[in-house]
C-alpha positions as CSV (number, residue, x, y, z in Angstrom):
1,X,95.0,93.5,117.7
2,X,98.7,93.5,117.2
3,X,99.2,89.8,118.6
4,X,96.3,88.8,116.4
5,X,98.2,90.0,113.4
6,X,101.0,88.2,114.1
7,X,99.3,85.0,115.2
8,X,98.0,85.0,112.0
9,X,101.4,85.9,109.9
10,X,102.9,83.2,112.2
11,X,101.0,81.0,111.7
12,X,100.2,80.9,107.7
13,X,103.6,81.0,107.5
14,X,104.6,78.2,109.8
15,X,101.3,76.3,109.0
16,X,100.1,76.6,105.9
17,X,103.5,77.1,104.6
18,X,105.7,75.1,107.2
19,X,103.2,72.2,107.6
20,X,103.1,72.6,111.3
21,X,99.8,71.3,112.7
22,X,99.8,73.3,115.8
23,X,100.5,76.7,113.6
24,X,98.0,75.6,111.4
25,X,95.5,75.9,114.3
26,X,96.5,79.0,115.9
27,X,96.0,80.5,112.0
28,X,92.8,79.2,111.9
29,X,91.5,80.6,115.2
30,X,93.4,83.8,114.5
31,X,91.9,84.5,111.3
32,X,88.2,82.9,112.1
33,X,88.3,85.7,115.0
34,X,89.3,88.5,112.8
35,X,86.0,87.7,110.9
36,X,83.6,87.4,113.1
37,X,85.5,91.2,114.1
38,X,84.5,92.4,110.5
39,X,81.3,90.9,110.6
40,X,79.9,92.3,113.8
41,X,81.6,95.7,113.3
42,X,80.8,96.7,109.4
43,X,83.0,99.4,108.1
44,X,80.3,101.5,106.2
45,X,78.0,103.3,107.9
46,X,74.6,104.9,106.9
47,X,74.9,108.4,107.1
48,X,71.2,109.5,105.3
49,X,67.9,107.9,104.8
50,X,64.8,108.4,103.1
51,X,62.2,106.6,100.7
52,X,62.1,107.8,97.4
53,X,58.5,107.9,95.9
54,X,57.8,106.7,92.0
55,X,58.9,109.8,90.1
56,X,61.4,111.6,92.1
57,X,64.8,111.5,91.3
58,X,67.7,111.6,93.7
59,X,71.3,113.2,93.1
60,X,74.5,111.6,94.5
61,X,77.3,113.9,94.3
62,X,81.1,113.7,96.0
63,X,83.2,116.8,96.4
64,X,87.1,115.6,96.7
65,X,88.9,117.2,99.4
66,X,89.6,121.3,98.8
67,X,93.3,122.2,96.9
68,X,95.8,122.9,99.5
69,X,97.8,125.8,99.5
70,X,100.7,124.3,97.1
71,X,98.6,122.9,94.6
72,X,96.6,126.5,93.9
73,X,99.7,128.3,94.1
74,X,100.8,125.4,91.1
75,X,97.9,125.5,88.9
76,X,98.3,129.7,88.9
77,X,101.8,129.0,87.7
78,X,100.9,127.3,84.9
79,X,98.1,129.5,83.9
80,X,100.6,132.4,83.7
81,X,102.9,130.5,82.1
82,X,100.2,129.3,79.5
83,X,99.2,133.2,79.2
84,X,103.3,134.1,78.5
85,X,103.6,131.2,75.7
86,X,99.7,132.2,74.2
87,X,101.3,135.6,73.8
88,X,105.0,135.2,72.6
89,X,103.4,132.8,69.9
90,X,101.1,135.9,68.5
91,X,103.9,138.4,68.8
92,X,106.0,135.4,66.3
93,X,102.9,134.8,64.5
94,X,102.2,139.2,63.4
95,X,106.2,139.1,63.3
96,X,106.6,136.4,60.6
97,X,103.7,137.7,58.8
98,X,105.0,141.2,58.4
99,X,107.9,140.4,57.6
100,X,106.8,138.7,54.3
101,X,104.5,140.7,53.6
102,X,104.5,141.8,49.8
103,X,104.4,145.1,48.7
């Protein structure tokens, strides 16, 4: 696979971009056997199958990979410090409204 890579970055570049006739035909092999790779061997595969009748209704749904370690321990942070802030402001808030209150 590696020497198909290059044949191919060899030869666009000396071919297509060197006008080299010779390079221009390895690039063409080299990239007309890389597709027929990806068309025999397609990257998705099928992993469920079933028919859906008139009236049923199906439900795609993708879970993204689980937090790791760092960002839990992250998002706690910040909740606590959200908690801290929440309170100082109504400590300031019955503060400031004490302190002009009117007798």
């Amino acid at each position: 696979m590696a020497l198909l890579d290059t044949a191919r970055a060899v030869g666009f570049t000396r071919g297509v971009l060197g006008g080299n006739r010779r390079w221009l035909v390895v690039a063409a092999l080299a990239w007309g056997i890389r597709a027929i790779q990806i068309v025999r061997h397609p990257s998705s595969k099928m992993i469920y199958l079933e028919v859906i009748e008139p009236g049923e209704t199906l439900t795609i749904s993708a879970l993204g990979p689980a937090p790791t370690r760092r960002e839990v321990r992250g998002s706690e942070r910040a909740r606590r410090k959200l908690r801290r802030r929440e309170a100082r402001a109504r400590v300031l808030f019955f503060r400031a409204r004490n302190r002009h209150r009117v007798l």
